[in-house]
mmCIF file as gemmi writes it, N, C-alpha and C atoms, coordinates in Angstrom:
data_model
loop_
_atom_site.group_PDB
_atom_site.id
_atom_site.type_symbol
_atom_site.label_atom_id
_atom_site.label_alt_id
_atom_site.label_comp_id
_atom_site.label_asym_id
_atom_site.label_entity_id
_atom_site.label_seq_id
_atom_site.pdbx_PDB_ins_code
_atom_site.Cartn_x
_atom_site.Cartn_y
_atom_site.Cartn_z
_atom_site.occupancy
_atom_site.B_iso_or_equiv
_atom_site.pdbx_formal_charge
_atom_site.auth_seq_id
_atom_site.auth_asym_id
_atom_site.pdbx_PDB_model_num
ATOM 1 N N . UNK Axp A 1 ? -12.717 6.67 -0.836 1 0 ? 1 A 1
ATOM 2 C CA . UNK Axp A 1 ? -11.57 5.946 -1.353 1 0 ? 1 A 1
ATOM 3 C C . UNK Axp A 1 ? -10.418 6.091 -0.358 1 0 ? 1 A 1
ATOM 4 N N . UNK Axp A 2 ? -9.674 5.416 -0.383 1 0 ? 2 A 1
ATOM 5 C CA . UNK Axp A 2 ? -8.462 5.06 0.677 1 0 ? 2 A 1
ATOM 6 C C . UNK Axp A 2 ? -6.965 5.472 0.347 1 0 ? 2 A 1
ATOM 7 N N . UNK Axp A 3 ? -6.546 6.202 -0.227 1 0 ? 3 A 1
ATOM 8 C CA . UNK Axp A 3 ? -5.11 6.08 -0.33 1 0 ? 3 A 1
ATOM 9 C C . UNK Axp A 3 ? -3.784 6.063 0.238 1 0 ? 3 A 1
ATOM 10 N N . UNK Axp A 4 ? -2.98 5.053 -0.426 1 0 ? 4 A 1
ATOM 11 C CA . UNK Axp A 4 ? -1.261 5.239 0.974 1 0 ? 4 A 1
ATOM 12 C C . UNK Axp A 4 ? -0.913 6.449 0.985 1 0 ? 4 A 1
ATOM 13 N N . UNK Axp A 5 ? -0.684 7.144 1.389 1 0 ? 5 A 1
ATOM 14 C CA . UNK Axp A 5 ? 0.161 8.218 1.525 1 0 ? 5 A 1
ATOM 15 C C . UNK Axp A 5 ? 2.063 8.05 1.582 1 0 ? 5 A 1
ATOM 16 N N . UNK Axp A 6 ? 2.481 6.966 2.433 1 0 ? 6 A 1
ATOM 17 C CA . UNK Axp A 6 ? 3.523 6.968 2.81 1 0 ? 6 A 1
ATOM 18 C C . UNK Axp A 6 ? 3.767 5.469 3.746 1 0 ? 6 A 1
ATOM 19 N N . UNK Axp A 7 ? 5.197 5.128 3.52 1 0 ? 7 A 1
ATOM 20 C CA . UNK Axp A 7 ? 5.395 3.74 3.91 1 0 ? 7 A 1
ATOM 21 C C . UNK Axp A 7 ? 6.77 3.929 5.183 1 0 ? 7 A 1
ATOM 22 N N . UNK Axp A 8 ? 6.695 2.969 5.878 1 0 ? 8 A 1
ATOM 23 C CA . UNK Axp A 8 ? 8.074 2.717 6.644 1 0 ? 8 A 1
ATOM 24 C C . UNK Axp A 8 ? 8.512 1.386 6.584 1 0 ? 8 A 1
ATOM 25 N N . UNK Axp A 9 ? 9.895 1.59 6.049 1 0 ? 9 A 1
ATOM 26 C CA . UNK Axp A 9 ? 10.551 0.554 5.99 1 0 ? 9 A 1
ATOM 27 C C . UNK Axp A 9 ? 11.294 -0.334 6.857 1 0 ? 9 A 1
ATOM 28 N N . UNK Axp A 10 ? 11.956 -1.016 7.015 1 0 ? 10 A 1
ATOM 29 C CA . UNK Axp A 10 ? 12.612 -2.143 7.93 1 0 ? 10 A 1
ATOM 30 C C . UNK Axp A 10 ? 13.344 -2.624 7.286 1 0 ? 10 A 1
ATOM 31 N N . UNK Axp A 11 ? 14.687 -3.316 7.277 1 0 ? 11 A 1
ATOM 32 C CA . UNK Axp A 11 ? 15.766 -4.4 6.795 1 0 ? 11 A 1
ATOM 33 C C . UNK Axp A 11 ? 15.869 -4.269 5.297 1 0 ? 11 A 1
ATOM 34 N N . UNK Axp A 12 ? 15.335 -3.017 4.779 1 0 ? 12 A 1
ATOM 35 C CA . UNK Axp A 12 ? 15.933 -3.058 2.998 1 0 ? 12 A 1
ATOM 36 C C . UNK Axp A 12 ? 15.333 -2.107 2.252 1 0 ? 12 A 1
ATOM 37 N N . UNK Axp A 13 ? 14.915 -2.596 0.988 1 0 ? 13 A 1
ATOM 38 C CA . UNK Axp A 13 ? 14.133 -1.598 0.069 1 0 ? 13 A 1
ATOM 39 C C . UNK Axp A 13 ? 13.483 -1.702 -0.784 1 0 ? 13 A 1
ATOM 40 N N . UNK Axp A 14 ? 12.717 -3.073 -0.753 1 0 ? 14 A 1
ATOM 41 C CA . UNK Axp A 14 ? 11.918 -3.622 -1.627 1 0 ? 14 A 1
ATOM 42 C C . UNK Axp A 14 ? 10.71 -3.472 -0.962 1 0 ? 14 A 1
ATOM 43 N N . UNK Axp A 15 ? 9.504 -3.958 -1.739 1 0 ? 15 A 1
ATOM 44 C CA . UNK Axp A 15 ? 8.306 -4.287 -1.381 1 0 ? 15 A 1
ATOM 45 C C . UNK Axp A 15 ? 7.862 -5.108 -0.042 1 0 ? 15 A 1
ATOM 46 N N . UNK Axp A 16 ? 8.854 -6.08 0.11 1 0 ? 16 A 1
ATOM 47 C CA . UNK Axp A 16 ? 9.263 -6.857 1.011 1 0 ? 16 A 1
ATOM 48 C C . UNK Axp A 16 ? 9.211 -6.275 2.402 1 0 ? 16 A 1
ATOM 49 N N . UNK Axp A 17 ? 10.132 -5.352 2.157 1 0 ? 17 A 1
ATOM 50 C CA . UNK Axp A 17 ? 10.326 -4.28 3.74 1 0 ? 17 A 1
ATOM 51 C C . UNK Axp A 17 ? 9.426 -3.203 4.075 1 0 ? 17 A 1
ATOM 52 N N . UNK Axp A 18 ? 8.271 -3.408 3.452 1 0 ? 18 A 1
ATOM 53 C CA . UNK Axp A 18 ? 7.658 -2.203 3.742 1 0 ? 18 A 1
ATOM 54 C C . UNK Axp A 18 ? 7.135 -2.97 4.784 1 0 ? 18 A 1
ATOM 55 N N . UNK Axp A 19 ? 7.09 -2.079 6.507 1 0 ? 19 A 1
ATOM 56 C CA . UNK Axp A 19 ? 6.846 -2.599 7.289 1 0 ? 19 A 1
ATOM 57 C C . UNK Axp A 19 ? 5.528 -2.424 7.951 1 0 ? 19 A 1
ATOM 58 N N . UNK Axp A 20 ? 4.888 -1.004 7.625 1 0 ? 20 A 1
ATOM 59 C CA . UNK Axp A 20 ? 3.924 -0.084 7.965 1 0 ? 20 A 1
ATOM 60 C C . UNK Axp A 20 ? 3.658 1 6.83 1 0 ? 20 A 1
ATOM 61 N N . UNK Axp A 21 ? 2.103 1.216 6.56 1 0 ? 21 A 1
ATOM 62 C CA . UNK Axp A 21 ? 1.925 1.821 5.604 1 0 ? 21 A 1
ATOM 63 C C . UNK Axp A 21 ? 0.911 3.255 6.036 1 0 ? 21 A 1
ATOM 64 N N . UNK Axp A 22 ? 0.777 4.249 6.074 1 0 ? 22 A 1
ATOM 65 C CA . UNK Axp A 22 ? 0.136 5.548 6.33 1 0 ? 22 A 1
ATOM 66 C C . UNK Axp A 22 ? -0.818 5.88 5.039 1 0 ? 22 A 1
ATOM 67 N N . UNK Axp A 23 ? -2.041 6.218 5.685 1 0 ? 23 A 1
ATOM 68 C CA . UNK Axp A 23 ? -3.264 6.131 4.657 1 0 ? 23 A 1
ATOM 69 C C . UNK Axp A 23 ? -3.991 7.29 4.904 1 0 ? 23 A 1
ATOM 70 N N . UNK Axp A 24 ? -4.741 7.432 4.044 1 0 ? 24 A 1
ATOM 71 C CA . UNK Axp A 24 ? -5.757 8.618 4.557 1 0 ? 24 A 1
ATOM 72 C C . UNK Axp A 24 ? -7.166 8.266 3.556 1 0 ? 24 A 1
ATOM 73 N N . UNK Axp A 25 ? -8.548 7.978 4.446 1 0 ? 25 A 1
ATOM 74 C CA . UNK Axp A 25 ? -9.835 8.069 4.024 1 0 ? 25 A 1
ATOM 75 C C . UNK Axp A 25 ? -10.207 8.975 3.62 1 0 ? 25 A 1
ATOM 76 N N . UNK Axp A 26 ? -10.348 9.421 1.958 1 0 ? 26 A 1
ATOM 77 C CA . UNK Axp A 26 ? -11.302 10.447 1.703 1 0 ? 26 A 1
ATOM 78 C C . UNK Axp A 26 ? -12.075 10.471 2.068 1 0 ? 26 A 1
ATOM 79 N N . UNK Axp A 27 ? -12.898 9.889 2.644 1 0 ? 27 A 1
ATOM 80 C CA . UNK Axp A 27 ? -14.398 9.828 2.915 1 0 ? 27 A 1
ATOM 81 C C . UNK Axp A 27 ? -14.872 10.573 4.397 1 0 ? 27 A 1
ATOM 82 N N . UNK Axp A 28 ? -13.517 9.956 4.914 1 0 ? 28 A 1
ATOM 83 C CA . UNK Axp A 28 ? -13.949 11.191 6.838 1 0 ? 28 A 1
ATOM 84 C C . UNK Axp A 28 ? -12.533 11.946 7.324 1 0 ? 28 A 1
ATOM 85 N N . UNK Axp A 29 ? -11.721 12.166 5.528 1 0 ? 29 A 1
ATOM 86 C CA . UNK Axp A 29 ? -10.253 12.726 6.151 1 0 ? 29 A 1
ATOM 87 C C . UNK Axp A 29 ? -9.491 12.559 7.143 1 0 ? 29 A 1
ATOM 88 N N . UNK Axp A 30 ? -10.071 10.945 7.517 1 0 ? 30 A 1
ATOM 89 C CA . UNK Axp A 30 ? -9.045 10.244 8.73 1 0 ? 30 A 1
ATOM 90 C C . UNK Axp A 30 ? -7.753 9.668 7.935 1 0 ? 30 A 1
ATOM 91 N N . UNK Axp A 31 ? -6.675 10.235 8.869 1 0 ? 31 A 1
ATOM 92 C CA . UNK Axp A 31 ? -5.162 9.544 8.339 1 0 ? 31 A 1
ATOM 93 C C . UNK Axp A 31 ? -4.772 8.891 9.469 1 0 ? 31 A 1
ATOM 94 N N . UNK Axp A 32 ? -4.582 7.342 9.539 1 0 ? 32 A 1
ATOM 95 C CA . UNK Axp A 32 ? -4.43 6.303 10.321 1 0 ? 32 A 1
ATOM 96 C C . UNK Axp A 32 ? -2.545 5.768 9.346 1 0 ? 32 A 1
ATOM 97 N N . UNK Axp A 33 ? -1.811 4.838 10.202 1 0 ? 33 A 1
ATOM 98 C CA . UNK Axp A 33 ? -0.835 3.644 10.132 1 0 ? 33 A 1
ATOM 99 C C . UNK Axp A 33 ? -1.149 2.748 10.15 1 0 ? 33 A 1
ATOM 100 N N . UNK Axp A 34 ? -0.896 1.748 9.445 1 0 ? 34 A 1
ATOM 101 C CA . UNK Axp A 34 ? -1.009 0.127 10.425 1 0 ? 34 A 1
ATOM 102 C C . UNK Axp A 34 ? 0.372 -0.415 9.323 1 0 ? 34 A 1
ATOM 103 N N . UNK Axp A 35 ? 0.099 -1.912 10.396 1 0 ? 35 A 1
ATOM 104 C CA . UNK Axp A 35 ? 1.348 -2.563 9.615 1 0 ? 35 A 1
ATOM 105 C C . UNK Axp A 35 ? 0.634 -3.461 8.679 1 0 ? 35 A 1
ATOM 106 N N . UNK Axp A 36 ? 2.086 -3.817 7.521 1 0 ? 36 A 1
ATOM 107 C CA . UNK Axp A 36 ? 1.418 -4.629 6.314 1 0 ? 36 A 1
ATOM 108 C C . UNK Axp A 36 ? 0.486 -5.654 6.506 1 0 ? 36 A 1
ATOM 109 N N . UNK Axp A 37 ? 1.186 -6.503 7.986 1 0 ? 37 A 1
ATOM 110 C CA . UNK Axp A 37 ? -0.096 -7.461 7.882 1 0 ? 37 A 1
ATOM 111 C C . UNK Axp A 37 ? -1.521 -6.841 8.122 1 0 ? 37 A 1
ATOM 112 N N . UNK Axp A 38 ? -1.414 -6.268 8.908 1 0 ? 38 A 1
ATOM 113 C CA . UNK Axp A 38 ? -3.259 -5.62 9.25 1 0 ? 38 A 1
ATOM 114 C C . UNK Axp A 38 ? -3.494 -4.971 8.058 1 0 ? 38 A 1
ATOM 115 N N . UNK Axp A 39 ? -2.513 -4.377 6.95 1 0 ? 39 A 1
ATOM 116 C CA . UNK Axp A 39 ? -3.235 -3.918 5.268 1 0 ? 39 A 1
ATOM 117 C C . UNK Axp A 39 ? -3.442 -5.521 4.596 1 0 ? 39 A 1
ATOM 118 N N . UNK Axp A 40 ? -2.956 -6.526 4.751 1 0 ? 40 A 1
ATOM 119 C CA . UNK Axp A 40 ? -3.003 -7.57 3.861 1 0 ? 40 A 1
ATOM 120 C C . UNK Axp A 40 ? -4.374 -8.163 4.518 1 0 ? 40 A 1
ATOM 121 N N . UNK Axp A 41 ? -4.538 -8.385 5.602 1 0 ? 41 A 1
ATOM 122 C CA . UNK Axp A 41 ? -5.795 -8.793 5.988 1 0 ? 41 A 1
ATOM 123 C C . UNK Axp A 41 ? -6.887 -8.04 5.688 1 0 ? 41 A 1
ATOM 124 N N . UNK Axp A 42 ? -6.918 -6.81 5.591 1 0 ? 42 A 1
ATOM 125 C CA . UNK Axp A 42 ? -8.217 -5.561 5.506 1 0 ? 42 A 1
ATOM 126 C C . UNK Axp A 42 ? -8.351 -6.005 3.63 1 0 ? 42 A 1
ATOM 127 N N . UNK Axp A 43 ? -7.084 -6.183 3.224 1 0 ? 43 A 1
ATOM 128 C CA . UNK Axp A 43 ? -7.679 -5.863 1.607 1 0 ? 43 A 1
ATOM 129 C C . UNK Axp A 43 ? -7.89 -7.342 1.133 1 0 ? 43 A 1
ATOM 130 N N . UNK Axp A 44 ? -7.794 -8.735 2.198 1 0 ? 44 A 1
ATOM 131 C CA . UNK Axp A 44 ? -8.434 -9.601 1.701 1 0 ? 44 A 1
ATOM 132 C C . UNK Axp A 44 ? -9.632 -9.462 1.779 1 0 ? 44 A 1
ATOM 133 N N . UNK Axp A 45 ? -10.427 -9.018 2.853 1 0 ? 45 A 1
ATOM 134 C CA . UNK Axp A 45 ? -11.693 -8.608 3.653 1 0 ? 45 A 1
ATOM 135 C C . UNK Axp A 45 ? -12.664 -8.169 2.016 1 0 ? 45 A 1
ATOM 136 N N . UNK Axp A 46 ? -11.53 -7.898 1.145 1 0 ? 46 A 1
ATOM 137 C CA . UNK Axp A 46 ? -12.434 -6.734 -0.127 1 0 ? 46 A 1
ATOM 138 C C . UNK Axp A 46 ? -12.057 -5.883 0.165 1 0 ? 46 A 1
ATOM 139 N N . UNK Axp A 47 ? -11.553 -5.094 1.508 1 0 ? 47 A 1
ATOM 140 C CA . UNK Axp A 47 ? -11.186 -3.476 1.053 1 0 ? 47 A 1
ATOM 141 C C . UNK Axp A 47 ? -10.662 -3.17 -0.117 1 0 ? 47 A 1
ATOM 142 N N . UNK Axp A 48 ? -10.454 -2.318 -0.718 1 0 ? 48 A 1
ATOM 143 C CA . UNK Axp A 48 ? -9.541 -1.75 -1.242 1 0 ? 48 A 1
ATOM 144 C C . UNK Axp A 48 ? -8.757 0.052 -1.426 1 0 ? 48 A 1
ATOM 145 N N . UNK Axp A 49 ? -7.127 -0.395 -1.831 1 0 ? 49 A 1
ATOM 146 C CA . UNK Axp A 49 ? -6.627 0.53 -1.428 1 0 ? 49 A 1
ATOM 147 C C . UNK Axp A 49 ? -6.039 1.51 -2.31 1 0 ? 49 A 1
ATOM 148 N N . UNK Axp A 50 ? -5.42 2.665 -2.981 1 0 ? 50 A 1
ATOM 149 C CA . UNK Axp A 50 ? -4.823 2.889 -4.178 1 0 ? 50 A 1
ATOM 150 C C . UNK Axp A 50 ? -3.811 4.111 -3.689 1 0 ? 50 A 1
ATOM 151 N N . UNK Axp A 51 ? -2.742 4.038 -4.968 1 0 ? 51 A 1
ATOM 152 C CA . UNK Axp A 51 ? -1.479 5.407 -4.383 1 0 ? 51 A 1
ATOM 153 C C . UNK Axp A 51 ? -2.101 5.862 -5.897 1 0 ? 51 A 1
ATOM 154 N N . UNK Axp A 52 ? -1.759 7.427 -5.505 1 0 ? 52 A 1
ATOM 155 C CA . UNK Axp A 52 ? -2.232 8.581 -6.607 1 0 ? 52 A 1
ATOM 156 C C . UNK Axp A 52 ? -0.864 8.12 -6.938 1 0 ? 52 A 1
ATOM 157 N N . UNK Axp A 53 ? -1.068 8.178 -8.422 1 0 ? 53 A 1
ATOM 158 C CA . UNK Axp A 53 ? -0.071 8.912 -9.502 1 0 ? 53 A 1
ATOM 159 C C . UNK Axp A 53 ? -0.242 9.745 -10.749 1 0 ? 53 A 1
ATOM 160 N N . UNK Axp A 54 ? 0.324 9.832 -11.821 1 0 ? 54 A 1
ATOM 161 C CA . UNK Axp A 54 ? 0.149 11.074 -12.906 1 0 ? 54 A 1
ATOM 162 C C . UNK Axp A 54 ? -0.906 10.824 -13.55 1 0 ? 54 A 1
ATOM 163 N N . UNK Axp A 55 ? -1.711 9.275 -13.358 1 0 ? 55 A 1
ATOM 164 C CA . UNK Axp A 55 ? -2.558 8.892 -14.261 1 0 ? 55 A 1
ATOM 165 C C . UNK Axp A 55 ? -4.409 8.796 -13.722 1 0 ? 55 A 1
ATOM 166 N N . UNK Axp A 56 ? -3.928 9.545 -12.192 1 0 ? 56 A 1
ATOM 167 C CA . UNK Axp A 56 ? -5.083 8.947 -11.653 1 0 ? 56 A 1
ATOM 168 C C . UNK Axp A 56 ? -4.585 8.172 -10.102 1 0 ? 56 A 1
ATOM 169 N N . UNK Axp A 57 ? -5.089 6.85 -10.381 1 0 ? 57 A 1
ATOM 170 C CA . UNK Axp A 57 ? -5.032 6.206 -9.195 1 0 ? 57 A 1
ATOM 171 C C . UNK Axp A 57 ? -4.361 4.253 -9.274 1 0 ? 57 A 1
ATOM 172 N N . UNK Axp A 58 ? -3.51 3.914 -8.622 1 0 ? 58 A 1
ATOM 173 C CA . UNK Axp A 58 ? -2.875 2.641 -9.208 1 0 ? 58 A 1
ATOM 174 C C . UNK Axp A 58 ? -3.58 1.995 -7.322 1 0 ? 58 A 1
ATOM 175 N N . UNK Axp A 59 ? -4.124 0.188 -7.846 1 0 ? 59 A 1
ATOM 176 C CA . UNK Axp A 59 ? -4.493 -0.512 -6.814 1 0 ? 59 A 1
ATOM 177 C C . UNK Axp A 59 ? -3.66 -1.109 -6.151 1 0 ? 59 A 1
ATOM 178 N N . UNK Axp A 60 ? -4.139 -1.281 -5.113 1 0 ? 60 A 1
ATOM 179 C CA . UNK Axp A 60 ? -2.59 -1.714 -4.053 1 0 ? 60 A 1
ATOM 180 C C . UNK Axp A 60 ? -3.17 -3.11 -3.997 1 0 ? 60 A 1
ATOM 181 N N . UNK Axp A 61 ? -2.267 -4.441 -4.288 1 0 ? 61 A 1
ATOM 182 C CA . UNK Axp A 61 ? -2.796 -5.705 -3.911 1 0 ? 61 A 1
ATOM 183 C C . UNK Axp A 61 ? -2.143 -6.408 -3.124 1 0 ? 61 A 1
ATOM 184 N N . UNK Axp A 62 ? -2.443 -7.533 -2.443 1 0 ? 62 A 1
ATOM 185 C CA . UNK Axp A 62 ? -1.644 -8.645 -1.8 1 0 ? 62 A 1
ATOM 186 C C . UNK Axp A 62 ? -0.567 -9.303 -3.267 1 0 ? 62 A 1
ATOM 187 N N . UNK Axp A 63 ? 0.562 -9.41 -2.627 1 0 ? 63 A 1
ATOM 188 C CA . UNK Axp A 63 ? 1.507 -10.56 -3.236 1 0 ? 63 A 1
ATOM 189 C C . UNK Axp A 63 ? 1.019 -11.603 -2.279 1 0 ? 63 A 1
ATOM 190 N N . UNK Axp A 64 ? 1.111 -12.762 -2.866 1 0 ? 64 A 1
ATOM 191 C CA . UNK Axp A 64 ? 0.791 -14.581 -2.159 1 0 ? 64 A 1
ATOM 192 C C . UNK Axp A 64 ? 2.351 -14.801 -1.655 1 0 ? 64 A 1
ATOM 193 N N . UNK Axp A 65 ? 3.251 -14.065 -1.276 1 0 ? 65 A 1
ATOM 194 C CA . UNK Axp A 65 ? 4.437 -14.908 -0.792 1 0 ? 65 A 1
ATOM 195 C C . UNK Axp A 65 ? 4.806 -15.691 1.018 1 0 ? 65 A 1
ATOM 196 N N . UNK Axp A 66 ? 5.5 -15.647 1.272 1 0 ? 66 A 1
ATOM 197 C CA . UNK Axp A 66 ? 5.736 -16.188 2.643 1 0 ? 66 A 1
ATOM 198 C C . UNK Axp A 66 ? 6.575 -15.266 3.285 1 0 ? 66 A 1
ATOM 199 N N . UNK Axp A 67 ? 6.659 -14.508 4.022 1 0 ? 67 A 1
ATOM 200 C CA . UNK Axp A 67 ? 5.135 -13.737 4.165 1 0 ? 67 A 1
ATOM 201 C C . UNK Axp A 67 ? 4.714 -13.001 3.318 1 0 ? 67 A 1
ATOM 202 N N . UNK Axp A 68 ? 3.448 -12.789 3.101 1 0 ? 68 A 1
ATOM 203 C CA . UNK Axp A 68 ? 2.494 -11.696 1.791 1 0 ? 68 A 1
ATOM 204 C C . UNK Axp A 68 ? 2.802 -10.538 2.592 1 0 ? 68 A 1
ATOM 205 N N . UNK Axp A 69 ? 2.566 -9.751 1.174 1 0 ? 69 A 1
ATOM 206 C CA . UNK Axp A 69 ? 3.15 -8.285 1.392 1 0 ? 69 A 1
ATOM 207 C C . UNK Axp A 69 ? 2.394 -7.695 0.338 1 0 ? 69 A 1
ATOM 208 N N . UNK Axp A 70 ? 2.666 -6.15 0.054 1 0 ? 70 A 1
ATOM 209 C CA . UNK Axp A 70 ? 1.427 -5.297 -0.777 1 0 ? 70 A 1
ATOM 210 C C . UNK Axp A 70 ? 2.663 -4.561 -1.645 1 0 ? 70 A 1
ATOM 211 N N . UNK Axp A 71 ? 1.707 -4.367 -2.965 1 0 ? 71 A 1
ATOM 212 C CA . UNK Axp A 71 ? 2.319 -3.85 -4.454 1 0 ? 71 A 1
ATOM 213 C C . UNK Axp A 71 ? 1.262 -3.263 -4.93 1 0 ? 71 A 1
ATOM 214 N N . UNK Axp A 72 ? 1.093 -2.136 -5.676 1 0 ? 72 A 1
ATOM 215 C CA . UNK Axp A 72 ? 0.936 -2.087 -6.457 1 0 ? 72 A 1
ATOM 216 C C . UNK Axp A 72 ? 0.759 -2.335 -8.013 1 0 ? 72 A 1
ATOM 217 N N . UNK Axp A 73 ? -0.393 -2.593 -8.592 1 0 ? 73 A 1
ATOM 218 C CA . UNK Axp A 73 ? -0.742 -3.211 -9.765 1 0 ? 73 A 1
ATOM 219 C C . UNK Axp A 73 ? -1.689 -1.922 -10.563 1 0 ? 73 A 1
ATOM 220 N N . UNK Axp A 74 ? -0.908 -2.181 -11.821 1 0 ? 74 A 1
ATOM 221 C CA . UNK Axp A 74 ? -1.643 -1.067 -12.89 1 0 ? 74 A 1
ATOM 222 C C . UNK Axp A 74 ? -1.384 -1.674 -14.242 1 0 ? 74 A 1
ATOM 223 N N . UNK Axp A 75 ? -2.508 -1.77 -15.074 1 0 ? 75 A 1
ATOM 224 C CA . UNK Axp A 75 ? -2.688 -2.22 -16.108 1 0 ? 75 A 1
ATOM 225 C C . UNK Axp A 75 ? -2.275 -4.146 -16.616 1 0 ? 75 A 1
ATOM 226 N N . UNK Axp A 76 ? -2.63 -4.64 -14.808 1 0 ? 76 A 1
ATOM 227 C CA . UNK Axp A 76 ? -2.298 -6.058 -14.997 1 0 ? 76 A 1
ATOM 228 C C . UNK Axp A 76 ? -0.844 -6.169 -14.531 1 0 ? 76 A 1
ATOM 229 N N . UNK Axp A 77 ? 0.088 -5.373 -14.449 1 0 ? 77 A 1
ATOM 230 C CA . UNK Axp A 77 ? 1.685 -5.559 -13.925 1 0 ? 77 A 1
ATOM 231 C C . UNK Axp A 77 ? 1.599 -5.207 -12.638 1 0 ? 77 A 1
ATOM 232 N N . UNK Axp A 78 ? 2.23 -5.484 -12.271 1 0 ? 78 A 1
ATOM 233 C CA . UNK Axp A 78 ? 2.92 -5.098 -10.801 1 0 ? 78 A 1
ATOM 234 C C . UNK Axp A 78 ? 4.053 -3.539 -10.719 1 0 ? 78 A 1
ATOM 235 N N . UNK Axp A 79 ? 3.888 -2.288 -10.421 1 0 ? 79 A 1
ATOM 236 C CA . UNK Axp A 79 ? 4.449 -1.265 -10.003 1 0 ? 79 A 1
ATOM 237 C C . UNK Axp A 79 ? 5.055 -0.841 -9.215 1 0 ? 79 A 1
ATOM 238 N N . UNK Axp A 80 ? 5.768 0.388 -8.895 1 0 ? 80 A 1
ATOM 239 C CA . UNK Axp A 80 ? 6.95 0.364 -8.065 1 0 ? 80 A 1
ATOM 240 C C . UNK Axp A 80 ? 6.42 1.886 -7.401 1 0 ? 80 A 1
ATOM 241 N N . UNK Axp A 81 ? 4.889 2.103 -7.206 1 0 ? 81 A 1
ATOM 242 C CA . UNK Axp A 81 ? 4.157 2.931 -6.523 1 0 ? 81 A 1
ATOM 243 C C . UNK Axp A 81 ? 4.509 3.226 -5.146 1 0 ? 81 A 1
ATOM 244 N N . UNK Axp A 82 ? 4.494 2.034 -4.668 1 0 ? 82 A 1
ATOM 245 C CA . UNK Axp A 82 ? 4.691 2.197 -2.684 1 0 ? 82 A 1
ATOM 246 C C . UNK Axp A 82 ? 5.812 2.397 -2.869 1 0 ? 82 A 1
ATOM 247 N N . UNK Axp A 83 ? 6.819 2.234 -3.346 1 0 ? 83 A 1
ATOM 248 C CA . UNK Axp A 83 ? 8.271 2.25 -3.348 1 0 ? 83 A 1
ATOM 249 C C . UNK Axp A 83 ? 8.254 3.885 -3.536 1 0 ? 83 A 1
ATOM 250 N N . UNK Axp A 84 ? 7.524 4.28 -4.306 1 0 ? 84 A 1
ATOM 251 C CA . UNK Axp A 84 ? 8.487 5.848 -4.725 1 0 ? 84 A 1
ATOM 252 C C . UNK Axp A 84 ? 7.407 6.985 -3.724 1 0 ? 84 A 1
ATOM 253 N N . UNK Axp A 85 ? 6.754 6.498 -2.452 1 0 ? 85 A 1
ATOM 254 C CA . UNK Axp A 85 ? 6.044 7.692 -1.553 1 0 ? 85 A 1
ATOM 255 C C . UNK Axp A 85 ? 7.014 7.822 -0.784 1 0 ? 85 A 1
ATOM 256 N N . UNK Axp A 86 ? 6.462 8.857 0.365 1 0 ? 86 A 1
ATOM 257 C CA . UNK Axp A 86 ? 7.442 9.478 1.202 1 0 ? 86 A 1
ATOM 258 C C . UNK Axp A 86 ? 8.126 8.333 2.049 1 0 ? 86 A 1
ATOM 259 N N . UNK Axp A 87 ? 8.896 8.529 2.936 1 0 ? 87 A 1
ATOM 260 C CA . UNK Axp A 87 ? 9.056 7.781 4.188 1 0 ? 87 A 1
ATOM 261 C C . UNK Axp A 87 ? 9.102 8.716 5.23 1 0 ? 87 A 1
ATOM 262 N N . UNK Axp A 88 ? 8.529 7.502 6.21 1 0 ? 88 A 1
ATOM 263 C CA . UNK Axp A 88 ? 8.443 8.138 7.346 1 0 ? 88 A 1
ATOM 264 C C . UNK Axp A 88 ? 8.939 7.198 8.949 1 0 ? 88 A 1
């Protein structure tokens, strides 16, 4: 499984500005960066991605905007997950 760890922002403080996102593969304890677009392309591909919280684990999805960008979604809503990790 894949999770964000931590985001960097650019020009604000929304979802919008997240410019680059920091991850780490459970699977070979590799922790890699990339920027949103190279996460929006990987999780059209089918990847998928999730941020731990108190409940477990919330999915990270594409928003469809101009330009698409990534949110968090839990229980069908949209969350404020990437927003509340570290920065870096």
């Amino acid at each position: 499984m894949v999770f964000i760890t931590g985001v960097h922002m650019a020009g604000g403080t929304s979802h919008e500005h997240i410019d680059e996102l920091r991850w780490l593969d459970c699977s070979n304890s590799t922790s890699k960066t990339f920027s949103t677009s190279s996460c929006v392309d990987w999780l059209r591909k089918g990847h998928k991605a999730h941020v731990a919280d108190a409940n477990g684990a919330v999915e990270v999805q594409v928003v469809n905007a101009n330009p698409p960008y990534v949110r968090t979604v839990a229980d069908g809503r949209y969350t404020d997950n990437l927003l509340s990790l570290p920065r870096y």
